[in-house]
N, C-alpha and C positions, 0 to 999 in steps of 0.2 A: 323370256326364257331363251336360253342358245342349245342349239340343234348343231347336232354333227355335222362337219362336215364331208361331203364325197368325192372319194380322190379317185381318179382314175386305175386300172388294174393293169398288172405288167404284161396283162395278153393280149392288149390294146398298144404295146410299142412305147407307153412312156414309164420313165425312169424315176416318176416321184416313188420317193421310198414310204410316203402315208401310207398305213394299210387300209384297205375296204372300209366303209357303213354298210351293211346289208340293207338300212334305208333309211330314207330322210325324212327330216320333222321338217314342218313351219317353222318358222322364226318365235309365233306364237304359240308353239306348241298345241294346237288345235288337231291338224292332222299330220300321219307319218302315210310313205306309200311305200310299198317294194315288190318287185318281184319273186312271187311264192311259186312254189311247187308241188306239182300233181303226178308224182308219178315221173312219166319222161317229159311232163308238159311246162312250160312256165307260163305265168300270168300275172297280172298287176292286182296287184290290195291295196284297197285305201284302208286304214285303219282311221280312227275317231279316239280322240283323246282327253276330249274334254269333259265329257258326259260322267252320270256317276261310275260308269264301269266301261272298259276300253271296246268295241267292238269292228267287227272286220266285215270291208263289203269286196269280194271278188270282182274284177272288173274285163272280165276276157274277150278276147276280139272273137272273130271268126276261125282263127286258127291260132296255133300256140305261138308264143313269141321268141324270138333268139335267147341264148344266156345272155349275151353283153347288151340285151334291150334297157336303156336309161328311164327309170321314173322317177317324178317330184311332186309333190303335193302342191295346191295351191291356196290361198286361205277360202277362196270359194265354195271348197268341199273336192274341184275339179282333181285331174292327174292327168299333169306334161306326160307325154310319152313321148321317146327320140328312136326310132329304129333304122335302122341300119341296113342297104340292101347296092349293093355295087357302086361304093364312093357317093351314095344318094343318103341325107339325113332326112328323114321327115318327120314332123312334129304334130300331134296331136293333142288335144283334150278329151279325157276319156270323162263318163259321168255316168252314171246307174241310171236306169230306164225300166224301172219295174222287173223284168225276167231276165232283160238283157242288158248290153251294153251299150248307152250313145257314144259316137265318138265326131268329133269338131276338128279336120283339116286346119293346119296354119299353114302349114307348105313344107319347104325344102331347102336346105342348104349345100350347095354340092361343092364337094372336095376332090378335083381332078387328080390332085395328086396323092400317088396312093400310100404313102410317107407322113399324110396329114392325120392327125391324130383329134375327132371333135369331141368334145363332151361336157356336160351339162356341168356350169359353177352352183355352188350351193345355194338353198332358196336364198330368192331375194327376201331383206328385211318386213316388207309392204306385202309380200304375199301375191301382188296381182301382175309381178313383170316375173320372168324367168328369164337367165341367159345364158350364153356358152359361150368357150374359147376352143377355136379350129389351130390346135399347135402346127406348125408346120416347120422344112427343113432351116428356115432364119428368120420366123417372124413367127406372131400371136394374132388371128383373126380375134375379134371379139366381138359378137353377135346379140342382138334381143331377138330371143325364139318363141316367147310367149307375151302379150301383155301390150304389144305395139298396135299400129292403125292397120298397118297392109301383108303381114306374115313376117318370117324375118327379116332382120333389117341389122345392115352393118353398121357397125357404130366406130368402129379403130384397127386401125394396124401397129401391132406393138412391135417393136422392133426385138426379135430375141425369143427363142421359146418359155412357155410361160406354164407354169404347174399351180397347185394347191389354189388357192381364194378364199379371201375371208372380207367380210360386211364390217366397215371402220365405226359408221354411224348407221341412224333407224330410220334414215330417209334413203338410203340404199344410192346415195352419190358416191362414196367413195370406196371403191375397192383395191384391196390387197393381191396382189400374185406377185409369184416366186418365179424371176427372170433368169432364165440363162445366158450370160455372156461373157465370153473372152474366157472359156473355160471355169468360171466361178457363176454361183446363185446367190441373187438378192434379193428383196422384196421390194416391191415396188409400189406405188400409190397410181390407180386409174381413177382420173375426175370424169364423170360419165355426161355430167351437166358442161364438162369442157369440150367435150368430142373428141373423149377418151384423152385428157393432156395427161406426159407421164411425171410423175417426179420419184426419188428418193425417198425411200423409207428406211431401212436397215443397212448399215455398209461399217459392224462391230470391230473389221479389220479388211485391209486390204486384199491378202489371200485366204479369207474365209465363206464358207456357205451359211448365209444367213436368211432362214426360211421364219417365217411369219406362220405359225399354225391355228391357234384363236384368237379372238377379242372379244372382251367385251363392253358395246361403247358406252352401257350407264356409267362401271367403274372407269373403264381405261384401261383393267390389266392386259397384258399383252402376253402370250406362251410361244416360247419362241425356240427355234433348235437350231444350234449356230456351232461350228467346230473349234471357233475362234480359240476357248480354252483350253485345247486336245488336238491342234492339228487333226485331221484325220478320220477323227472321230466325234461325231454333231450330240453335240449337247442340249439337254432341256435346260430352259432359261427362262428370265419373266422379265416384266419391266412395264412400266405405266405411257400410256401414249400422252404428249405431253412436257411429261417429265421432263428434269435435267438430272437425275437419279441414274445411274449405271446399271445396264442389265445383270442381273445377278443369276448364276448357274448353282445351282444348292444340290451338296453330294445325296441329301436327300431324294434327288431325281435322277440317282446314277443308281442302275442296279444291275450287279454282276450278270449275263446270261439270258437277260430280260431288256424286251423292248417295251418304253412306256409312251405312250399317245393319248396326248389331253383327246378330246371330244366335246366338252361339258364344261361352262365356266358360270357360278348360282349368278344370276341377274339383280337389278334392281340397287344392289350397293355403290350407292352414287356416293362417289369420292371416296370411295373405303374401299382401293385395290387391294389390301392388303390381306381383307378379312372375306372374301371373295372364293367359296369352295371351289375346288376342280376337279374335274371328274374325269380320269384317265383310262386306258387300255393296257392291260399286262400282259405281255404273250411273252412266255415262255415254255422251256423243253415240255411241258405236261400239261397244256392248253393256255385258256388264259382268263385274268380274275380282273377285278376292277380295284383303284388304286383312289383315294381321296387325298388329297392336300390342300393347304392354305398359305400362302406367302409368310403370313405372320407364323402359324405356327412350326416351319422348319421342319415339319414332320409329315413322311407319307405314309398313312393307313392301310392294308393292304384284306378286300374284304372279299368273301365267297362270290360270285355271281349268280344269279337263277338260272336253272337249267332250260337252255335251248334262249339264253340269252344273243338278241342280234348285238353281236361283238360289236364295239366303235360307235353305238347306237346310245342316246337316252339327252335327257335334258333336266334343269335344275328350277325348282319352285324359288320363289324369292326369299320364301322364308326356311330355305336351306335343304330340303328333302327332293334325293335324286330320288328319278323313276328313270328304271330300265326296261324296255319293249325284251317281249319274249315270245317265244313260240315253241310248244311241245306238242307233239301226236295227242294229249287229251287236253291241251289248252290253246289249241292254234292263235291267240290273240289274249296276251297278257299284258300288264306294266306291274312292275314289281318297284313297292316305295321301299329304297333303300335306307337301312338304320343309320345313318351317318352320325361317325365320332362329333360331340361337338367341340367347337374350337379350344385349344390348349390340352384336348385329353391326349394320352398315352398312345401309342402306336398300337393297333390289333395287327392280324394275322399274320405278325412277322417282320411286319415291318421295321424298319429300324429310326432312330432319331438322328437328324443332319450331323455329321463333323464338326469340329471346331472350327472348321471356318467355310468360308463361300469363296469362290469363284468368283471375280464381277471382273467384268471388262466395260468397257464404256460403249452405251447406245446414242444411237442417230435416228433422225428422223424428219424429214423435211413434207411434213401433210397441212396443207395450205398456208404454207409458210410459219406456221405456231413451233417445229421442233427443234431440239440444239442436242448437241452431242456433250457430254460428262465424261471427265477420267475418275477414273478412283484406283483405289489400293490394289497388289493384286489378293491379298489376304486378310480378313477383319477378324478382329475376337468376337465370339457370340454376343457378350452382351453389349458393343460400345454400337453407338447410334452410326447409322449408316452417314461416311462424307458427304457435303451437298460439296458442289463443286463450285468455285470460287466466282467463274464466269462460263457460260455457256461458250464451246471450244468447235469453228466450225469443220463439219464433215471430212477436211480431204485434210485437215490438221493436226487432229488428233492423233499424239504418239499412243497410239495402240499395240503396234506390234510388239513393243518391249510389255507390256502388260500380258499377254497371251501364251506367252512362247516358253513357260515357267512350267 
């Protein structure tokens, strides 16, 4: 299953433009945790998801916790908690203890400088390691805060500030983040079994912002938001990790006035990126709904949400049916199985059917030496088969820029 991921919030000082999860799943979709509310109080919930019906264990300390207090679920049943108290992080394991609450010290991270921005990357794959990245003014600390021998323990300095993260494979070595440098964003590959080595992941153009948002690593597809085709302005894109196939940007994932954000990519479709549901965020002028698509079908669905649904939140069965986490005053602890169009149906709520044509620029990718970069057209007819590219075209070679700039 894939679980949202958690991006940091613009009251925290950083610039990634993700918007919020109100809270995290496991990888296995087993448990989610978040911070609820009581009134003026906040406090951590584990939720259970696996059982025949979803339910909620409160997990409160001795006194109520910050708003920007970080929780994560772990597959143990446990909840990472990060709180925050004058440039001092500390990290606990919180667990139900009959009436009250246990909680398990791991220690402390301290960030002297007060520019440094730490927060929790989304669950690891395994469930039983948690980690984070300490942004700072020209580098990326990157940290194991849960799961290790002795409390946290540093693992790499990245050169460059670093946002978003996402889980490449299900053994939790290789991770994605979205590097700042030289006034542009890339994504990057951290080998974690190398001691943190970094390489190239996305680089669609030279003066582009190219952010990595999901993966997922049965199929490979990749959901990706890159400016390359729009100067200016960052596009929703896909593409197979792998591949020698050009990322493709479908005006299906362009919509006027509205922001869309994957969350959600259905699991288990090994080899079949194509046919791969995806489960998006819609925010626009008058809240915001959820949005279904498929690579193959060209088409984005746009459907109601349950009420008091955790926005950015939910994950995908393998055999196709999302569940979204909800929370109302008479249902504090919901999952709602979404009706989802199946493949090749009509667009619902409004939605509209893709263009005549796509968007593709060419992707790159260098993750443990297996990727190559592709040019293609800058415009294809719907129905003619996507070009493969003649020879894989390396990274700093590719005439991209004349593809883009249309």
């Amino acid at each position: 299953m894939t679980a949202c991921a958690i991006e940091p919030t613009a009251e925290n000082g950083d610039a990634d433009p993700t918007p919020d999860a109100p809270c995290a799943i496991t990888a296995d979709g087993t448990y989610a945790a978040r911070l609820a509310r009581d009134g003026d109080s906040w406090f951590p919930e584990r939720w259970t998801l696996d059982g025949p019906e979803p339910y909620a264990v409160p997990l409160p300390a001795h006194q109520p916790e910050e708003p920007g207090t970080e929780v994560q679920p772990m597959a143990d049943g446990r909840v990472l908690i990060r709180r925050l108290s004058q440039r001092r992080h500390s990290f606990s394991l919180l667990y139900p203890t009959g009436p009250g609450t246990g909680e398990l010290p791991l220690g402390a991270v301290e960030c002297p400088d007060e520019d440094t921005v730490l927060r929790l990357l989304p669950p690891a794959p395994c469930g039983q390691r948690a980690y984070a990245v300490a942004v700072g003014r020209r580098s990326t600390a990157l940290w194991l805060v849960a799961g290790g021998a002795f409390g946290p323990e540093h693992l790499a300095e990245i050169p460059g500030r670093c946002s978003g993260g996402v889980w490449l494979d299900r053994r939790g070595r290789m991770l994605a983040l979205d590097r700042e440098a030289g006034g542009r964003t890339k994504a990057i590959v951290v080998d974690l079994e190398r001691a943190g080595e970094v390489s190239p992941l996305l680089q669609i153009a030279a003066g582009s912002d190219d952010r990595l948002l999901l993966a997922a690593p049965d199929s490979g597809l990749l959901l990706i938001s890159s400016d390359a085709p729009s100067p200016g302005e960052p596009r929703l894109g896909w593409g197979v990790l792998g591949s020698s196939l050009p990322v493709r940007f479908p005006e299906s994932l362009r919509l006027a006035d509205r922001a869309l954000t994957p969350f959600a990519i259905q699991p288990g479709q090994v080899l079949q990126p194509e046919s791969c549901a995806v489960g998006l965020r819609i925010d626009g002028p008058f809240g915001n709904w959820v949005g279904v698509w498929r690579p193959a079908d060209r088409r984005l669905h746009q459907l109601a949400a349950p009420d008091g649904w955790l926005a950015g939140s939910g994950l995908w069965t393998e055999d196709g049916v999302l569940r979204l986490p909800y929370a109302t005053e008479a249902e504090p602890c919901g999952v709602a199985r979404m009706a989802v169009p199946a493949a090749g149906a009509e667009p619902r709520g409004g939605g509209s059917c893709e263009a005549t044509a796509e968007t593709s620029a060419g992707t790159t990718a260098e993750f443990a030496a297996e990727f190559a970069a592709a040019v293609a057209p800058d415009a294809l007819e719907p129905e003619a088969p996507e070009p493969v590219a003649p020879r894989p075209v390396p990274l700093q070679q590719a005439p991209l820029a004349r593809l883009v700039t249309k």
